[in-house]
C-alpha positions as CSV (number, residue, x, y, z in Angstrom):
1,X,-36.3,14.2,-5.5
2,X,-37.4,11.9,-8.3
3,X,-34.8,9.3,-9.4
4,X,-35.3,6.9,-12.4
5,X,-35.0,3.2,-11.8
6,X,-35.4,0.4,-14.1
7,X,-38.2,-0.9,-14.1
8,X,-36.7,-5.1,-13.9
9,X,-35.0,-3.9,-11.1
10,X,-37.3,-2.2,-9.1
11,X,-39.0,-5.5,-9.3
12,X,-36.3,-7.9,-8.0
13,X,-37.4,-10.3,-5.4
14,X,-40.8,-9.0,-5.9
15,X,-42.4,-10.4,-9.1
16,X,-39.2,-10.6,-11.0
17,X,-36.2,-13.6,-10.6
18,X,-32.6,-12.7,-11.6
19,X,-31.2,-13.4,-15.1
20,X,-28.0,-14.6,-13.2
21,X,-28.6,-17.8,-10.8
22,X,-25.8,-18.8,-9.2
23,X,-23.6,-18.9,-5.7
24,X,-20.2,-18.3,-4.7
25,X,-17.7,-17.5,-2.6
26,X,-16.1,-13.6,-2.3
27,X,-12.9,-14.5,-4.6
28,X,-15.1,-16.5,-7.5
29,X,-17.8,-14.0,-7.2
30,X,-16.2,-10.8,-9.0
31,X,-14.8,-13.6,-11.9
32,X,-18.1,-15.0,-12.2
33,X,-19.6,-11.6,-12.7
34,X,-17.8,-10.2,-15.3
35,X,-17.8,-13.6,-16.9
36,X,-21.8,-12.8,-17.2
37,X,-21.2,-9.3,-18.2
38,X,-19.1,-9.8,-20.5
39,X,-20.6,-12.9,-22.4
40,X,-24.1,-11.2,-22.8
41,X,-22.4,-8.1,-24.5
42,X,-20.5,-10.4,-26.9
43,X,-23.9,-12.6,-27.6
44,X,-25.7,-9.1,-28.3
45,X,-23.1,-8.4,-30.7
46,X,-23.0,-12.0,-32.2
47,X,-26.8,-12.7,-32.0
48,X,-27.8,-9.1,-33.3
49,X,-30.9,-9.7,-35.2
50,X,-31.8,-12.8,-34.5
51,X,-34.7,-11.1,-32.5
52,X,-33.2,-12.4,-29.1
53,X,-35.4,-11.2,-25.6
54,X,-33.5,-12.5,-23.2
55,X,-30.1,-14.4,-21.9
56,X,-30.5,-16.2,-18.5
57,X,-26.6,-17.9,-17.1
58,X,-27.3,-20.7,-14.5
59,X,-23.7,-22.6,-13.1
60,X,-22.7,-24.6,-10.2
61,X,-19.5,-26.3,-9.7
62,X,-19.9,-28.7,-12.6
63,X,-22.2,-27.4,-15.0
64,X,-22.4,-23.9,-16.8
65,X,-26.0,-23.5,-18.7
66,X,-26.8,-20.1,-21.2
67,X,-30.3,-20.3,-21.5
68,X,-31.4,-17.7,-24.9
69,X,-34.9,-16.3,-25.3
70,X,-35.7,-16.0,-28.8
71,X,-39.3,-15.5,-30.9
72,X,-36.9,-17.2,-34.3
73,X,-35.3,-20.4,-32.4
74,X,-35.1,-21.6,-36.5
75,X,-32.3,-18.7,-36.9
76,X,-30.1,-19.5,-33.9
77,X,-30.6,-23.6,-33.8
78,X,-29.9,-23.5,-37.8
79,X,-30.1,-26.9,-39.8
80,X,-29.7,-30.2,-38.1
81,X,-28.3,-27.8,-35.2
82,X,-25.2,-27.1,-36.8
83,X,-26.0,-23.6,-35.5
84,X,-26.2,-24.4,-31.5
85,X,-23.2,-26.2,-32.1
86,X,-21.0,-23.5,-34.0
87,X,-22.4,-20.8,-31.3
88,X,-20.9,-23.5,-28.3
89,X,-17.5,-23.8,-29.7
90,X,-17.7,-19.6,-29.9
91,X,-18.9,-19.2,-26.7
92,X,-16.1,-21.5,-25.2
93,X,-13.4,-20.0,-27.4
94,X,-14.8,-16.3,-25.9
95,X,-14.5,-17.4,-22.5
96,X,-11.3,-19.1,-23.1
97,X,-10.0,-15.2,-24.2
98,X,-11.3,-13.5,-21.6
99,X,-9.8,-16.3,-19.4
100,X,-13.0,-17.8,-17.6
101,X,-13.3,-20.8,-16.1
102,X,-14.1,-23.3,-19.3
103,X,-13.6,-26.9,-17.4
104,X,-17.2,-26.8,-16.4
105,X,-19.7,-28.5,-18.9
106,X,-21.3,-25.9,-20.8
107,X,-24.7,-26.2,-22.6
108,X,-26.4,-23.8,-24.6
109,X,-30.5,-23.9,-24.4
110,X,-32.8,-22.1,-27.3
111,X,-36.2,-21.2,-25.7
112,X,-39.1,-20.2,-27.9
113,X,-40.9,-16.2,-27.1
114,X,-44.5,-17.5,-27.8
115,X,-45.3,-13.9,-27.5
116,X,-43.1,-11.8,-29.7
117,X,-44.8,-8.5,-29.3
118,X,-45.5,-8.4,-25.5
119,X,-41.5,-8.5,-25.1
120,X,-40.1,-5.0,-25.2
121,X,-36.6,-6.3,-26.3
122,X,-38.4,-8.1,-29.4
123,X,-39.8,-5.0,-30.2
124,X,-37.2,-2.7,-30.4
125,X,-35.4,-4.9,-32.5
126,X,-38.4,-4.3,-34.8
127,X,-38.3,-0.8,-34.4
128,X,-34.4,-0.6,-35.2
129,X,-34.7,-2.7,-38.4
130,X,-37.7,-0.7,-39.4
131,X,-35.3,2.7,-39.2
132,X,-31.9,1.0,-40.8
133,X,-34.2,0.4,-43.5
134,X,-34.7,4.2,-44.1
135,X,-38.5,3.6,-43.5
136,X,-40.0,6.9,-41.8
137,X,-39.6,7.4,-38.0
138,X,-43.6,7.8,-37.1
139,X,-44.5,5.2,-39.4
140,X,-42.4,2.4,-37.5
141,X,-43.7,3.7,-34.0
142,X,-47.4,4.0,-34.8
143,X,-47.2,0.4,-36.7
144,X,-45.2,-1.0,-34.1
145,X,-47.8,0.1,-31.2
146,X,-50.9,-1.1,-33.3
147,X,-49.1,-4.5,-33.3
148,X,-48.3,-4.4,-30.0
149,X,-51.8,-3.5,-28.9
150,X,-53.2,-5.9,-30.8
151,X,-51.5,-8.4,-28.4
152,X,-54.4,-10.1,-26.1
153,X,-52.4,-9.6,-23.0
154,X,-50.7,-6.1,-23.1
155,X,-52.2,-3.0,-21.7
156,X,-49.9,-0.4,-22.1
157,X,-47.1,0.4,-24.6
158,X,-44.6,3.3,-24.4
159,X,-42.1,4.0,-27.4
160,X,-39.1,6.4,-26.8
161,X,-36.7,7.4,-29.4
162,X,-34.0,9.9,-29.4
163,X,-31.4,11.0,-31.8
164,X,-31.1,12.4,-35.5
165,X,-34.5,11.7,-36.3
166,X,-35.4,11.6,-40.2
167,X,-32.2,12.5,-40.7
168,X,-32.6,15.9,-39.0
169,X,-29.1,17.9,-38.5
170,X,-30.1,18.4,-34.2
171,X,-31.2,15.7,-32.3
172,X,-34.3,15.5,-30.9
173,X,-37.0,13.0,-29.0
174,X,-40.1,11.5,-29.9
175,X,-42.8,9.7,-28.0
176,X,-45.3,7.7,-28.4
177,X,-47.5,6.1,-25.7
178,X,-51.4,3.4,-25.5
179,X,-52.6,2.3,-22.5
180,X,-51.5,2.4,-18.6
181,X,-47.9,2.2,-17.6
182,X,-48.1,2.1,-13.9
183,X,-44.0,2.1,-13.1
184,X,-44.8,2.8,-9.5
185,X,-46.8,-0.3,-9.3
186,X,-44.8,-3.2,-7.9
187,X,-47.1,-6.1,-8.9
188,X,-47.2,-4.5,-11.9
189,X,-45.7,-6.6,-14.6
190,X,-43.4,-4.2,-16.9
191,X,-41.2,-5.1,-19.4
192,X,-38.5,-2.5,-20.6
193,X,-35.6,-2.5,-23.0
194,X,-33.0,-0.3,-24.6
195,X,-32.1,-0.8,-27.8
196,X,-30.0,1.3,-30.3
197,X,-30.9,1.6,-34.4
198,X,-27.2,2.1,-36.4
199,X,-27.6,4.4,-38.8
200,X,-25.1,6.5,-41.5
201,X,-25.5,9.9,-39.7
202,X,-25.8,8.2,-36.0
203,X,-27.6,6.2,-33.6
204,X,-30.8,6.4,-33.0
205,X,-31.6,5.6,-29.5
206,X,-35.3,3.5,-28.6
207,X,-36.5,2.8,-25.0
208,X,-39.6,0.7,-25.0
209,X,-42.0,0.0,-22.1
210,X,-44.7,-3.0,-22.4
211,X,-47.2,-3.5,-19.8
212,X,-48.7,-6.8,-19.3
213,X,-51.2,-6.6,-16.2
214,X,-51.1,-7.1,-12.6
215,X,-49.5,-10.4,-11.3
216,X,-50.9,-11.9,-7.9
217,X,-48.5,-14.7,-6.6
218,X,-49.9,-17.4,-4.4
């Protein structure tokens, strides 16, 4: 019996590192947790098109560090880095709600994506502002693999969307696929990401797969 795994965490401990680094003990631990949970949905929310890949949470007993992954650090950092600043005195205000520890020192980092279209969660952002703009389904998903294909170091892109499709009254699926995805492969270096595009008559749901070649560690 097949079962379907995601692809980061099939690679755990293997060529992947965890987006959560941290330690505690068994009462902290479940706290700590949702914390995470919680504060990446609310930074999806709050952050939604700013073209963020990824949200990494580091914390130890004094400091409490939310690293971001963006390709537009300009958007998020704003001018003079009034932005950063606003987004700290949110994020301490959300975790002050959803009562989480706040007397650590918390620091928000802004990383720059060098590679915008080798990260899947980049481009399904693409995709979904490409389809709330009423442009046509097929159009999006052959321009968006041509970019990503264009990209020296990917190998393989898979596009996956599902939903009321051109405005269609039953949902269906479409894919698209260039290149290898080897999901099997554990030293193979996939990048996968689900997105959703809000639209009047629905959502339209995208899954994107981006494969970046084999990685040997020392």
């Amino acid at each position: 019996m097949t079962h379907t795994v995601h692809p980061y965490a099939h690679r755990l401990g293997i060529i992947k590192g965890w987006r959560s680094r941290w330690f505690s003990t068994n009462a902290e631990y479940r706290k700590n947790l949702k914390c995470d949970i919680l504060l990446r949905e609310w930074l999806a929310k709050r952050m939604r098109g700013m073209y963020v890949a990824d949200v990494d949470i580091e914390r130890n007993d004094k400091h409490f560090r939310v690293i971001i992954k963006t390709s537009r650090p300009g958007l998020i950092i704003g001018r003079n880095g009034e932005g950063v600043t606003k987004l700290k005195a949110d994020v301490i205000d959300f975790m002050k709600n959803i009562k989480a520890d706040t007397k650590t020192d918390i620091k928000i980092e802004i990383e720059e994506v060098k590679t915008p279209e080798a990260s899947a969660a980049i481009v399904a952002q693409m995709i979904a502002e490409g389809l709330e703009k009423r442009m046509p389904f097929r159009r999006v998903m052959k321009s968006m693999i041509e970019k990503v294909m264009a990209c020296r170091d990917v190998q393989g892109v898979r596009i996956f969307l599902s939903g009321r499709l051109g405005g269609a009254e039953m949902a269906r699926q479409e894919d698209l696929k260039r290149g290898r995805i080897p999901l099997q492969t554990f030293r193979a270096n996939i990048d996968f990401k689900r997105y959703e595009a809000h639209l009047p008559y629905g959502n339209i749901g995208i899954k994107v797969w981006i494969y970046t070649g084999e990685v040997f560690n020392k």
